[in-house]
C-alpha positions in Angstrom: 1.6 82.9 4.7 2.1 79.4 4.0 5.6 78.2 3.9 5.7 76.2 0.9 6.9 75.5 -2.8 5.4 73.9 -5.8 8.9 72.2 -6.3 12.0 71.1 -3.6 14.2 74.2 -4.4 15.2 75.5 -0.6 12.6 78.5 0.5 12.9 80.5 3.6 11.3 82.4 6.3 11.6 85.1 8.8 10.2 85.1 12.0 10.3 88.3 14.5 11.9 91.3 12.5 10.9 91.7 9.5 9.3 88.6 9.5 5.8 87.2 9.2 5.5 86.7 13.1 5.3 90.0 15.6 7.9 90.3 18.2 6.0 90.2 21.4 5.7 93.3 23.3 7.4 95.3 20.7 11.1 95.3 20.4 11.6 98.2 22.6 14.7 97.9 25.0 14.5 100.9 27.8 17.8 101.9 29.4 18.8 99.8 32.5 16.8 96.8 31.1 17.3 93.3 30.5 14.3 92.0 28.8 12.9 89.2 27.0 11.0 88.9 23.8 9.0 86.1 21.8 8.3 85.9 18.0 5.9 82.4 17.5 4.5 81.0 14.4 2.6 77.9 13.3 2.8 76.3 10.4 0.7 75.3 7.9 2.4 72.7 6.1 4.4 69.8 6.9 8.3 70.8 6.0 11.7 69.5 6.1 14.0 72.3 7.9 18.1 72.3 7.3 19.6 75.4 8.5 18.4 77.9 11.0 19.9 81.6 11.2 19.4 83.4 14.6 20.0 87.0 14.5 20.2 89.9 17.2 22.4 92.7 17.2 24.7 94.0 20.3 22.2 94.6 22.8 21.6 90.3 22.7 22.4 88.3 25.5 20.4 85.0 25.0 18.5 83.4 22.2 16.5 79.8 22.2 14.4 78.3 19.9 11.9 75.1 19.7 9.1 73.8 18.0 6.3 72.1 19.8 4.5 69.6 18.0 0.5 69.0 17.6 1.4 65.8 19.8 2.3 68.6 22.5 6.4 67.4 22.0 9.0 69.3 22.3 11.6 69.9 19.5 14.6 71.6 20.5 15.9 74.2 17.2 18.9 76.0 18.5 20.3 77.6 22.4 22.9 80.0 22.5 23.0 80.7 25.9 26.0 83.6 25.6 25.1 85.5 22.4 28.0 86.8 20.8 27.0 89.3 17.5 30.0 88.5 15.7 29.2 85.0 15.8 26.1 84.8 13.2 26.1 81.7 11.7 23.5 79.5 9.7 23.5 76.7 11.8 22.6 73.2 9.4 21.2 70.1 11.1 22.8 66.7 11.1 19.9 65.3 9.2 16.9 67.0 7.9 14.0 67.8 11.0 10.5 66.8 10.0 8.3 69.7 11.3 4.3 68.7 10.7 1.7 71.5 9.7 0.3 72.4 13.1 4.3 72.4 14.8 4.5 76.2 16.3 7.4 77.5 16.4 8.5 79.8 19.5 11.3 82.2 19.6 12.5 83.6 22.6 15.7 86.3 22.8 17.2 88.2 26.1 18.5 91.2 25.8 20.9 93.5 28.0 20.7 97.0 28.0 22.5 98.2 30.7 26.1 99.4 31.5 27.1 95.8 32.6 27.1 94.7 28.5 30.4 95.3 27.6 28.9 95.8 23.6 26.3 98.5 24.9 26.9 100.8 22.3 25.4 103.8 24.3 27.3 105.0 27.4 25.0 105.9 29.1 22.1 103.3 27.7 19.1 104.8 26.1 16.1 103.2 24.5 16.9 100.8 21.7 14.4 99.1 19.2 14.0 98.0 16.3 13.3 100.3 12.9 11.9 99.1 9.8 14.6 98.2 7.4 17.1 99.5 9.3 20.7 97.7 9.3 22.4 99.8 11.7 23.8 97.7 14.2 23.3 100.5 17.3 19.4 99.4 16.3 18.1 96.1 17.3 16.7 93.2 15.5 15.0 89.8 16.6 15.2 87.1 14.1 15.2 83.8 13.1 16.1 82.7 9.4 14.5 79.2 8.9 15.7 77.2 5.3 13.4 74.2 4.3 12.3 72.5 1.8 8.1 70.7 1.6 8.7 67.6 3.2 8.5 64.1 1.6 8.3 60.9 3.2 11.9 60.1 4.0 13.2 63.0 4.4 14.3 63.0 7.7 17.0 60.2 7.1 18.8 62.4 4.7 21.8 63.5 6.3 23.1 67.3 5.7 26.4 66.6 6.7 29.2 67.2 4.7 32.2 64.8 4.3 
């Protein structure tokens, strides 16, 4: 998968879920867990990226995401340090973020599957992962929903900002 277009309309991909990168170990919460997981993916063309979308379902506690560059730099995407699944948002930066081909981006979500999660929706927890296609939120899901567009020189001055 390359993530480009022959023109500038927006495109999008999906990493973890669904996606074109694996979730890593598979998204398999046990009861009485808190866990981590990682989706990464590097990419292949240089792009200009305007809105990510993070996306885990109740069992979620944490969810970060950065790019590190071919330079070895560090480009902070999104934190949400207190998930909250009613709170899914596409979140659109001030200005659009030149990623270069080679940038790998590295996904990494908590989540809490144990009586202390108020949103548990399993009293007492069992094993939660995710199913293929499934939209039920008692399953789980990892994702993150990135919108760009094939960079061009200037790009990253144009501001996405509404007024």
């Amino acid at each position: 998968f390359s993530p480009t277009a022959p023109t500038r309309p927006t495109s999008e991909f999906i990493l973890g879920t669904s996606g074109i990168s694996p979730v890593v170990p598979p998204l398999i919460i046990p009861p009485n867990e808190i866990k981590t997981f990682i989706t990464r993916f590097t990419l292949t063309n240089d792009i200009s990226l305007l809105t990510v979308n993070p996306h885990m379902h109740l069992l979620g506690k944490k969810f970060v995401a950065y790019a590190i560059s071919p330079m070895k730099d560090t480009i902070p995407l999104i934190r949400i340090n207190n998930w909250d699944f009613r709170w899914q948002y596409f979140y659109t930066y001030e200005k659009m973020l030149k990623l270069t081909s080679g940038t790998e981006i590295v996904v990494e979500g908590t989540f809490d599957n144990t009586n202390n999660n108020p949103l548990n929706p399993f009293n007492p927890p069992k094993t939660v992962s995710e199913r293929e296609g499934s939209m039920r939120t008692t399953d789980e899901m990892f994702q993150l929903i990135c919108t760009f567009i094939p960079y061009k020189p200037g790009d990253e001055n144009i501001s996405l900002q509404t007024k």
